[in-house]
C-alpha positions, 0 to 999 in steps of 0.5 A: 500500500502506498500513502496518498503522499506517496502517489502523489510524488509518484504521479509529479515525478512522472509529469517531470520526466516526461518534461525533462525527457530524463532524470529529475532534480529534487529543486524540480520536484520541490518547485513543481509540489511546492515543498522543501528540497529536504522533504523532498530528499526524504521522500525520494529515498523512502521510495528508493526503498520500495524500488519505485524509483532510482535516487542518486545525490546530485544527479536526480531521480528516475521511475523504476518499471514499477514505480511508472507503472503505478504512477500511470495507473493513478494518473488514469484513476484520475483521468477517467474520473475526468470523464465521468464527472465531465459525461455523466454528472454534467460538470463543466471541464474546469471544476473536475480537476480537484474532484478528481485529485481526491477520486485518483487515491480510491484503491479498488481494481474493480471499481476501476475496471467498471469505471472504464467499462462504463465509459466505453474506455475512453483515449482522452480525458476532457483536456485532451490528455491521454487516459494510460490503459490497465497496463501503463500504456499511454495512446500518443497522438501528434499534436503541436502548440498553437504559439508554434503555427504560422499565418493561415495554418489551420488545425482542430484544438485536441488539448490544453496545456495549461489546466487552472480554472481560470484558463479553462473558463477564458477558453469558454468565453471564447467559445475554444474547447477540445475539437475547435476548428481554428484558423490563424489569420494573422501573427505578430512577430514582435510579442507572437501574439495572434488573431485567429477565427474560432467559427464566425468569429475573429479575435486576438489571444496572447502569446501565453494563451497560443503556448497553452493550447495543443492544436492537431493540423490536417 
């Protein structure tokens, strides 16, 4: 059994190595959980000897087999909860993420297993994110930042990056969530903001708002 502390260290240092495409720092993972370096240490090690991940002084941190496949089984508990709180009980995309934060740590295989049945087991969560399957395996799509198109690129938004509620409900206020159609009619080189069209209508976003949203292109 693992502590709910434990899944979550597990789950960051998963996120973090994707980023990183490698090893991970403990400052990484005390900025990413918002926590002390030290603490970090001791839980790292305290994993280390569950054989969930590798620990070496100074030069980072790695999953273990084990250690990734446990990770992605929690982020797919959490993703799925996603799903059925978004399709089945009408929540809108930017109120599940906490909900679902609470749902990953529920230890039951079989309620699980009948989540995923029950939601014809789905390939994405309602941001956009892949759901790994019982076995670890994520399903990968090609995708590209909006902030890296150029003038009339056009392509279908197929996630978010950045997933605060803040961020979520702009998007709403423009009409913008996961299958919008849009067409970039204009790029400042200068600052990289844009003005795209999302059906009838044309407006400009930020160069923060583009870095946020993953657009898949024809």
């Amino acid at each position: 059994m693992f502590t709910l502390a434990e899944e979550n260290y597990l789950k960051n240092i998963y996120h973090l190595e994707h980023e990183f495409q490698g090893e991970v720092s403990t400052n990484a993972i005390a900025e990413r959980m918002e926590t002390k370096p030290s603490s970090v240490t001791d839980m790292v090690q305290k994993l280390a000897e569950k054989e969930m991940l590798s620990y070496k002084k100074y030069k980072g941190t790695l999953l273990t087999p084990s250690g990734r496949k446990k990770a992605a089984n929690v982020i797919r508990k959490h993703r799925l909860w996603e799903v059925f709180l978004v399709e089945k009980l009408k929540f809108q995309w930017d109120e599940v993420h906490d909900i679902a934060e609470q749902l990953e740590h529920i230890q039951s295989d079989k309620l699980i297993t009948r989540l995923d049945k029950f939601l014809d087991s789905p390939d994405f969560d309602p941001h956009g994110d892949p759901i790994p399957d019982k076995h670890g395996n994520v399903k990968s799509t090609e995708k590209r930042l909006l902030s890296e198109m150029e003038k009339n690129g056009r392509g279908v938004c197929v996630g978010v990056k950045e997933t605060t509620k803040e961020f979520l409900q702009y998007l709403d206020k423009r009409k913008i969530s996961i299958g919008t159609k849009l067409k970039v009619l204009g790029k400042e080189f200068f600052d990289g903001s844009m003005v795209i069209q999302v059906g009838n209508d044309q407006f400009f976003i930020s160069k923060k708002i583009a870095e946020n949203l993953y657009i898949q292109t024809n």
